[in-house]
C-alpha positions as CSV (number, residue, x, y, z in Angstrom):
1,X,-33.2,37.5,166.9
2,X,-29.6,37.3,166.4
3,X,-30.6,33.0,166.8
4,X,-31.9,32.9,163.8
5,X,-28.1,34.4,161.9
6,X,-27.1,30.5,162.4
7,X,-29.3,29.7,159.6
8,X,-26.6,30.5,157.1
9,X,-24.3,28.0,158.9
10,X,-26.2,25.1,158.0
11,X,-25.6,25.3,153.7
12,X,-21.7,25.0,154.9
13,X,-21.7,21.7,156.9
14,X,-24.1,20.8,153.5
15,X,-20.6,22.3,152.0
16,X,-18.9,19.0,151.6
17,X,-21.6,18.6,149.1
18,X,-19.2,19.4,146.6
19,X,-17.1,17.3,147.5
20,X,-19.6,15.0,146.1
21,X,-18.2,15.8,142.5
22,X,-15.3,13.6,144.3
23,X,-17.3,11.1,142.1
24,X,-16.6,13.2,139.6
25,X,-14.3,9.8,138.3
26,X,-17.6,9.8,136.5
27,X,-15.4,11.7,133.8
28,X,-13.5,9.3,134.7
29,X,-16.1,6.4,133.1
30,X,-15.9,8.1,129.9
31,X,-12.8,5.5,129.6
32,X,-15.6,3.7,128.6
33,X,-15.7,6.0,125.9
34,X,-12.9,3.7,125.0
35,X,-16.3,3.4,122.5
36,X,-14.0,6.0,120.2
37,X,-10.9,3.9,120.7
38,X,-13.4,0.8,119.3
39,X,-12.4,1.6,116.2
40,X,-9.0,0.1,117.1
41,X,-11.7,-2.8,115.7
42,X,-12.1,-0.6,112.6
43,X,-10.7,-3.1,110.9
44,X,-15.2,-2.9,110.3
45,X,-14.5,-0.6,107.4
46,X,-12.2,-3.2,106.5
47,X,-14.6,-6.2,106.5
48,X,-15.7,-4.8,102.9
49,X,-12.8,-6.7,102.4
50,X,-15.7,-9.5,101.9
51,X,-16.5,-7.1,98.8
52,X,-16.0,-10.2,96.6
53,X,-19.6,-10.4,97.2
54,X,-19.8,-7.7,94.2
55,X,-17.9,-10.6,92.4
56,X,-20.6,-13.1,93.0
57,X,-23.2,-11.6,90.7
58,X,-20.7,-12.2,87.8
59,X,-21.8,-16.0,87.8
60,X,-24.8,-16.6,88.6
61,X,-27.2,-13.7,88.7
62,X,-26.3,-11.7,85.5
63,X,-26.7,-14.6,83.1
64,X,-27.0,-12.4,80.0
65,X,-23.7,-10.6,81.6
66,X,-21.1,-13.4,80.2
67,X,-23.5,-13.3,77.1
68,X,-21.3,-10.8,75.1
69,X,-18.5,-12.5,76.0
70,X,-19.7,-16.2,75.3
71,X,-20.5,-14.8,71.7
72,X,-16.2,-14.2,71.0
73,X,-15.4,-18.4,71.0
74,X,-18.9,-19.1,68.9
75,X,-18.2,-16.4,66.3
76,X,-15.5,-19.0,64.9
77,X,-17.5,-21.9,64.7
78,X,-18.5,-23.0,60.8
79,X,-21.8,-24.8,62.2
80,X,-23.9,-21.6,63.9
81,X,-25.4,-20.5,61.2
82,X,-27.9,-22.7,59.4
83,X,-28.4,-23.3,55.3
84,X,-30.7,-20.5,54.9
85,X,-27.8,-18.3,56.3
86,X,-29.6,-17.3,59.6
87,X,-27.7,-17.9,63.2
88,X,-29.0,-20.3,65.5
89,X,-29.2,-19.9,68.9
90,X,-26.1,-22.1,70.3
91,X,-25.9,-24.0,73.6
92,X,-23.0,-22.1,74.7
93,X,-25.8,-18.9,74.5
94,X,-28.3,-20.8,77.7
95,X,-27.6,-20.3,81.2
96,X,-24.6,-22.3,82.7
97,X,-27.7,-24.2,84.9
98,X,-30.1,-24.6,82.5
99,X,-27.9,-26.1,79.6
100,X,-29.2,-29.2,78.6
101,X,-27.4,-32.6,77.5
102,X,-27.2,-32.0,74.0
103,X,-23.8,-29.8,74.0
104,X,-22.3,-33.2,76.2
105,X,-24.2,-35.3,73.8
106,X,-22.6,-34.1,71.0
107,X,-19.7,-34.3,72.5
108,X,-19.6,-37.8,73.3
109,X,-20.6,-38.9,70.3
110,X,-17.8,-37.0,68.8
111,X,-15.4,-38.9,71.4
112,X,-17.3,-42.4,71.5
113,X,-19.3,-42.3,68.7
114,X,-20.1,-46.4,69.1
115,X,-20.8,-46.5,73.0
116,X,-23.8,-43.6,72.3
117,X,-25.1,-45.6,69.9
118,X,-25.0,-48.2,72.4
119,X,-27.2,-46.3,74.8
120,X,-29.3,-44.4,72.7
121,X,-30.7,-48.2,71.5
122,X,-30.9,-49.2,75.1
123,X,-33.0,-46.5,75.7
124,X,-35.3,-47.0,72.8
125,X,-35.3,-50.9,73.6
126,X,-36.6,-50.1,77.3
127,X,-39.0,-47.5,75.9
128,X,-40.9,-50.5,73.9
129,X,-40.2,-53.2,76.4
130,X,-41.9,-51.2,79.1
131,X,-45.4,-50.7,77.1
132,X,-48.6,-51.8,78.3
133,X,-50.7,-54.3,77.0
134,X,-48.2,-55.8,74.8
135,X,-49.3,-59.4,73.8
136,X,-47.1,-61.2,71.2
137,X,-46.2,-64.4,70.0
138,X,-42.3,-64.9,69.3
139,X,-41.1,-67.9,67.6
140,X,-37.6,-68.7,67.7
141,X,-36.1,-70.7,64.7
142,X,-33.2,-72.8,64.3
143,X,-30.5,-73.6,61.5
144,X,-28.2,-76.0,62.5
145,X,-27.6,-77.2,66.4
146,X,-30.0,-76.3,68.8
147,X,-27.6,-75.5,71.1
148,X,-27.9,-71.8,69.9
149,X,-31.7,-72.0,69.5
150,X,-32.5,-73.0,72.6
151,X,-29.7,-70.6,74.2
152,X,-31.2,-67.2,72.4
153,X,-35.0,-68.5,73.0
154,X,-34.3,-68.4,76.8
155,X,-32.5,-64.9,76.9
156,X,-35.1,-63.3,75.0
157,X,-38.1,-65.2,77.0
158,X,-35.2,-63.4,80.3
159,X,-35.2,-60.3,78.8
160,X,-39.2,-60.0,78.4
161,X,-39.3,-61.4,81.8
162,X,-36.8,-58.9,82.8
163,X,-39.8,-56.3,81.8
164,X,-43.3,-57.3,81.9
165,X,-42.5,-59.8,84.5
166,X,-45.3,-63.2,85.1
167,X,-46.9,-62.2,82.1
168,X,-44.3,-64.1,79.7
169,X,-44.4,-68.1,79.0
170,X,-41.9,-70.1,77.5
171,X,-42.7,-72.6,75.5
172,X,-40.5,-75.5,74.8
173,X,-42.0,-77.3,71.8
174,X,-39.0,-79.3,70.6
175,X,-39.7,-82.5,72.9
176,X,-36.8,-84.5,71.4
177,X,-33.9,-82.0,71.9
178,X,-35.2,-80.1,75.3
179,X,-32.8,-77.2,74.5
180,X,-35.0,-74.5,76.0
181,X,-35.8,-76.5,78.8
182,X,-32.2,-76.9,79.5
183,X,-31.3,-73.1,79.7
184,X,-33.9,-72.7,82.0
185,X,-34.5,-75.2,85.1
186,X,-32.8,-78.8,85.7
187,X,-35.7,-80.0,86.2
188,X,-37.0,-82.8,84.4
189,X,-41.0,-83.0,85.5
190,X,-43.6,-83.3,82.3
191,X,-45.6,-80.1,82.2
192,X,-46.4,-80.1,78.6
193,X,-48.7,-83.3,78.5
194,X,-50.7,-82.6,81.3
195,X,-51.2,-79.1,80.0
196,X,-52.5,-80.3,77.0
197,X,-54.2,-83.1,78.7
198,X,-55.8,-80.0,80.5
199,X,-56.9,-77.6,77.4
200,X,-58.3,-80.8,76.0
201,X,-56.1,-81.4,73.7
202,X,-54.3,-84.6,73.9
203,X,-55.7,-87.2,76.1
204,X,-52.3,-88.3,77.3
205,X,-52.1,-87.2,81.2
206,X,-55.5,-86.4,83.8
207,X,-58.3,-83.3,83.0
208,X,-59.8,-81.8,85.2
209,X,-63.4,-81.7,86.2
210,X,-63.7,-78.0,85.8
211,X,-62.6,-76.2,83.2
212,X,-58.8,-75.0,83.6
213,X,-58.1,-71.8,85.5
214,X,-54.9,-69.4,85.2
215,X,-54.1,-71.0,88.8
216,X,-54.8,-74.4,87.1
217,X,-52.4,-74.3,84.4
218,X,-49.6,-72.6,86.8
219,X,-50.2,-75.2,89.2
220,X,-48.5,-77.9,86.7
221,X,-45.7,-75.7,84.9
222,X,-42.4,-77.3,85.1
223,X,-40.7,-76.3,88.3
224,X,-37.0,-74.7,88.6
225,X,-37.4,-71.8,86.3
226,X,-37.9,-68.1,87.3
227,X,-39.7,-67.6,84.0
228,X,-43.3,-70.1,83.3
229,X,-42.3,-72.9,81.5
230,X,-44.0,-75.8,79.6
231,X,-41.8,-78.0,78.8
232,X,-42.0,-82.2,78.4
233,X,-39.3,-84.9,80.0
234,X,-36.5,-85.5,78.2
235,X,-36.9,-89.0,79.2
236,X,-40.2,-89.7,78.3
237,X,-41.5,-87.0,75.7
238,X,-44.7,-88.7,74.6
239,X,-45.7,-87.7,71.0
240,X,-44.1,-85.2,68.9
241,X,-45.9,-81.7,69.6
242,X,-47.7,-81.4,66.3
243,X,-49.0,-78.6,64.3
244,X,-53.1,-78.8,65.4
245,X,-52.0,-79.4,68.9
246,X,-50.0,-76.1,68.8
247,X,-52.2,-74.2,67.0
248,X,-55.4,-75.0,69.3
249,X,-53.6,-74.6,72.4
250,X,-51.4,-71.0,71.8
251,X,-55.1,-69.0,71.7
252,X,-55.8,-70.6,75.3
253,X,-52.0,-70.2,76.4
254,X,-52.1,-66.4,75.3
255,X,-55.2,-65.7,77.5
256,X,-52.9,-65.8,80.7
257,X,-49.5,-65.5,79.3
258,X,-49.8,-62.7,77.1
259,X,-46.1,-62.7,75.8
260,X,-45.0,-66.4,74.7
261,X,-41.6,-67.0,73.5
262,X,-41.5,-71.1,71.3
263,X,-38.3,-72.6,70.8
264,X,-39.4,-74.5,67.6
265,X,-37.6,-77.6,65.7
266,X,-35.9,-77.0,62.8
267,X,-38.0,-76.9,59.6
268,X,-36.7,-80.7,58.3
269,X,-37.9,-81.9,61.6
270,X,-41.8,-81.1,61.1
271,X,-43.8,-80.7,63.9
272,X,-45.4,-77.9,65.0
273,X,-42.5,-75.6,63.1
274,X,-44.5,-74.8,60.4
275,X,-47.6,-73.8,62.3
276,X,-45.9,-72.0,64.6
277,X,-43.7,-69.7,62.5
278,X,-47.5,-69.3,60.9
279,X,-49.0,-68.3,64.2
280,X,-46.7,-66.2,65.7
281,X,-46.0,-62.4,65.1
282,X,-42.5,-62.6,65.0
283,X,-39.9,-65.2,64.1
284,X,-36.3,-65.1,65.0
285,X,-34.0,-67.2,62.7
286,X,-30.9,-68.3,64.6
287,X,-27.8,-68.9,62.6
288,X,-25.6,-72.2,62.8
289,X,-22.2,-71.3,65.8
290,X,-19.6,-71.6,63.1
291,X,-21.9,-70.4,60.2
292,X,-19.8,-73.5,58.4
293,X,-22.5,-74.2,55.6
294,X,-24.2,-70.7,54.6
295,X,-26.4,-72.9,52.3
296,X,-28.6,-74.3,55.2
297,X,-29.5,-70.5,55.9
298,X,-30.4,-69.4,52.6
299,X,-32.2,-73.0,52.6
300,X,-34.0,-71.8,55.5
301,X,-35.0,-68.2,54.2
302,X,-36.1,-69.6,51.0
303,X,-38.6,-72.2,53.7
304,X,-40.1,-69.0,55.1
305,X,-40.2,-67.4,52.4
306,X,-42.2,-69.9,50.5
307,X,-44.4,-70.3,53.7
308,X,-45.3,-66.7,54.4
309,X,-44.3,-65.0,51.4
310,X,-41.7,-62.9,50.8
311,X,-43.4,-59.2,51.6
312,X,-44.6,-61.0,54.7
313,X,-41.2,-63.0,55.9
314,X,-39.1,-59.5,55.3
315,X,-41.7,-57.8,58.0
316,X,-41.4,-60.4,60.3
317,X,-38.8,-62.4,60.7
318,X,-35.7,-61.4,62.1
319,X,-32.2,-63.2,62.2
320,X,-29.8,-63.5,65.5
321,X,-26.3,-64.6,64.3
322,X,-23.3,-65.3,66.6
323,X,-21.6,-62.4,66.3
324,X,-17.7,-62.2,65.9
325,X,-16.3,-60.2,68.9
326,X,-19.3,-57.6,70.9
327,X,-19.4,-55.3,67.7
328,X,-19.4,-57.1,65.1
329,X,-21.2,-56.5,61.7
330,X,-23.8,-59.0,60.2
331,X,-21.9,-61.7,57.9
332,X,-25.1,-63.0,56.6
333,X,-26.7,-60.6,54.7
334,X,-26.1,-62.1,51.6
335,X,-28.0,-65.0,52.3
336,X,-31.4,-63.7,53.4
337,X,-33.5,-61.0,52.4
338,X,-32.2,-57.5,51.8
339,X,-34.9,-55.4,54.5
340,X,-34.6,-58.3,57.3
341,X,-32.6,-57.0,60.6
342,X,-29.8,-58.9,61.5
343,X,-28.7,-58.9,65.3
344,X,-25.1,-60.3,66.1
345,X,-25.3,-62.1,69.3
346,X,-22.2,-62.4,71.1
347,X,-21.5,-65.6,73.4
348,X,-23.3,-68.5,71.3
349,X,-22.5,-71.9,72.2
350,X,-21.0,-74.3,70.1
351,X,-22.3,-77.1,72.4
352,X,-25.3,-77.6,74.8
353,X,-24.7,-76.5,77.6
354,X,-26.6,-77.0,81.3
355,X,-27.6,-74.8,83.8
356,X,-29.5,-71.6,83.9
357,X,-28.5,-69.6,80.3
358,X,-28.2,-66.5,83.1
359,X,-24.9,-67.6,84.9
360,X,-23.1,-68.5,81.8
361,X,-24.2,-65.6,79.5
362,X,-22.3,-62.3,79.2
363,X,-23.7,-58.8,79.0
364,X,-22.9,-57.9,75.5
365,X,-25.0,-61.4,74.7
366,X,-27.7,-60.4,77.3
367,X,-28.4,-57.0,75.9
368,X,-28.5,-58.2,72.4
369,X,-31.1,-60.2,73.5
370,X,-32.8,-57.5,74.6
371,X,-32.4,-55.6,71.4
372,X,-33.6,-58.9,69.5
373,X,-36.7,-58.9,72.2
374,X,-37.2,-55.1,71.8
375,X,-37.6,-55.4,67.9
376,X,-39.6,-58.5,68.1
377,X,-42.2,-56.1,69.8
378,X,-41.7,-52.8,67.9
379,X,-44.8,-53.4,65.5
380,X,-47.0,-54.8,68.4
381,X,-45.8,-51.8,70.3
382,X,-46.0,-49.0,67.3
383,X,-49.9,-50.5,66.8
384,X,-51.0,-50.1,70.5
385,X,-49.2,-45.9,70.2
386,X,-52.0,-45.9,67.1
387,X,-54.8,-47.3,68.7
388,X,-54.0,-45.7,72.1
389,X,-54.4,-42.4,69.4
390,X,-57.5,-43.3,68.1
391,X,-59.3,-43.7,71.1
């Protein structure tokens, strides 16, 4: 019996047992309850330091926040309130992102009062050179030397070009002087006899077997120019171009070249001048270079006057004059008729010159072509808006 009093023994060799708390460096692990001494990194509570974000709203967010205080600067101003005494809403009142360009508007044109007018015209001159279905007949005019005649004909026929692309023909009916013709190609090849040869109307040159085609008549334009050109050799001309000729072949030319720009002769020469200021929509009168002998432009209104009536000629002709520096003011408005526009065109040559008009022109020249081109087109423009109503 006393065997079994060993039985205690045993828990005391389990003793060392305790000793197991030995890994009591456990306690010892709460270093990593270095977790405390993290906030060594408390510099956290000091990351609100990014607090500016509270800021932030003051710009963007709040819009009607800055309102109160926009209010302070336009209290001042003589031009917020209206005639019948009530305030308008100003500019200064939107959003900073939703302001539109009339506050910088105004302000250019405050500052540069002549280059806004500048681009506001552009933009209305692109507006009605970009329409649709615009067919017209333009019919360019000369006083004078034809240098300048034939050197406005082919920047308008460019700046039509420049918009409604292969559907614009120029037509070079002075056959003795070429002056169109010269502006646009060196070339010298006949297109305008076999043309007509072609539409039946002169039996100078081959016709076809068939009638002529779109294809056809592009097929024998005169080659060299970027814009279609009809045009006869300066060389051999054939006939002078007359008036029953032109007037028979312009419907049949207008069929596939809805926008056709004539440099005509001048009125003493005859022709087809007085037919084609007749047939076309719009005539542009260009003044002499040196406007030496004002009499040969009021000679010239008092022509289309007498041949279209004067109601008629103030609607549409228009008159390009070499202008005197980029901005100048029209010097001939004594000398035609009160209502007709006058368009100063820089960079008129004195002489005829060669080459493509393109490479000698400038850009106040070019874009006052465009202007003249653009008001050429305003009527046929404003009647398609009307009819494009209708319907």
């Amino acid at each position: 019996m006393p065997r079994t009093g060993p039985q205690p023994i045993p828990p005391q060799h389990t003793g060392p047992q305790p000793i197991q708390p030995h890994s009591g460096p456990q306690p010892v692990q709460p270093h990593s309850g270095s977790q405390p001494v993290q906030p060594h990194t408390g510099p956290q509570p000091v990351q609100p330091r990014t607090g500016p974000q509270p800021v932030q709203p003051r710009v963007p967010r709040p819009a009607t926040g800055p309102q109160p205080v926009q209010p302070g600067p336009a209290a001042p101003g003589p031009s917020t309130p209206d005639k019948s005494g009530a305030a308008k809403k100003s500019d200064v009142d939107k959003p900073a992102g939703r302001r539109g360009p009339g506050l910088l508007r105004l302000a250019a044109r405050a500052c540069l009062p002549a280059l806004t007018v500048d681009v506001d015209r552009h933009r209305a001159d692109r507006r009605i050179l970009t329409g649709a279905g615009l067919s017209a007949s333009i019919a360019v005019l000369g006083v004078g030397d034809a240098a300048a005649r034939g050197h406005v004909s082919a920047l308008v026929a460019h700046a039509l070009a420049a918009y409604q692309g292969s559907r614009v023909l120029a037509f070079d009916a002075d056959t003795r002087s070429g002056a169109l013709r010269s502006r646009l190609t060196e070339s010298t090849q006949d297109s305008l006899n076999p043309v007509l040869a072609g539409l039946g109307v002169r039996q100078r040159g081959p016709r076809p077997d068939q009638p002529p085609t779109h294809r056809w008549a592009r097929s024998r334009l005169t080659p060299g120019s970027e814009i279609a050109l009809i045009a006869a050799d300066p060389a051999s001309p054939g006939p002078e171009l007359g008036g029953g000729e032109y007037g028979f072949a312009l419907p049949s030319l207008r069929r596939w070249w809805p926008l056709i720009v004539t440099d005509l002769p001048a009125p003493s020469a005859g022709g087809a001048t007085e037919r084609g200021v007749v047939d076309a929509d719009r005539v542009v009168l260009v003044a002499d270079q040196d406007s030496a002998d004002p009499a040969m432009l009021r000679q010239a209104w008092q022509w289309l006057s007498g041949l279209l009536g004067a109601q008629r000629a103030a609607e549409r002709v228009l008159v390009a004059e070499p202008a005197r520096g980029n901005r100048a003011k029209p010097h001939h408005r004594g000398l035609v008729g009160d209502n007709v526009e006058i368009v100063p065109v820089p960079g008129m040559p004195a002489s005829a010159p060669s080459g493509p008009v393109l490479t000698s022109a400038t850009e106040p020249s070019v874009a006052a072509a465009q202007h003249v081109a653009a008001r050429c087109l305003a009527p046929v423009a404003d009647a398609a808006a009307v009819a494009g109503s209708d319907a």
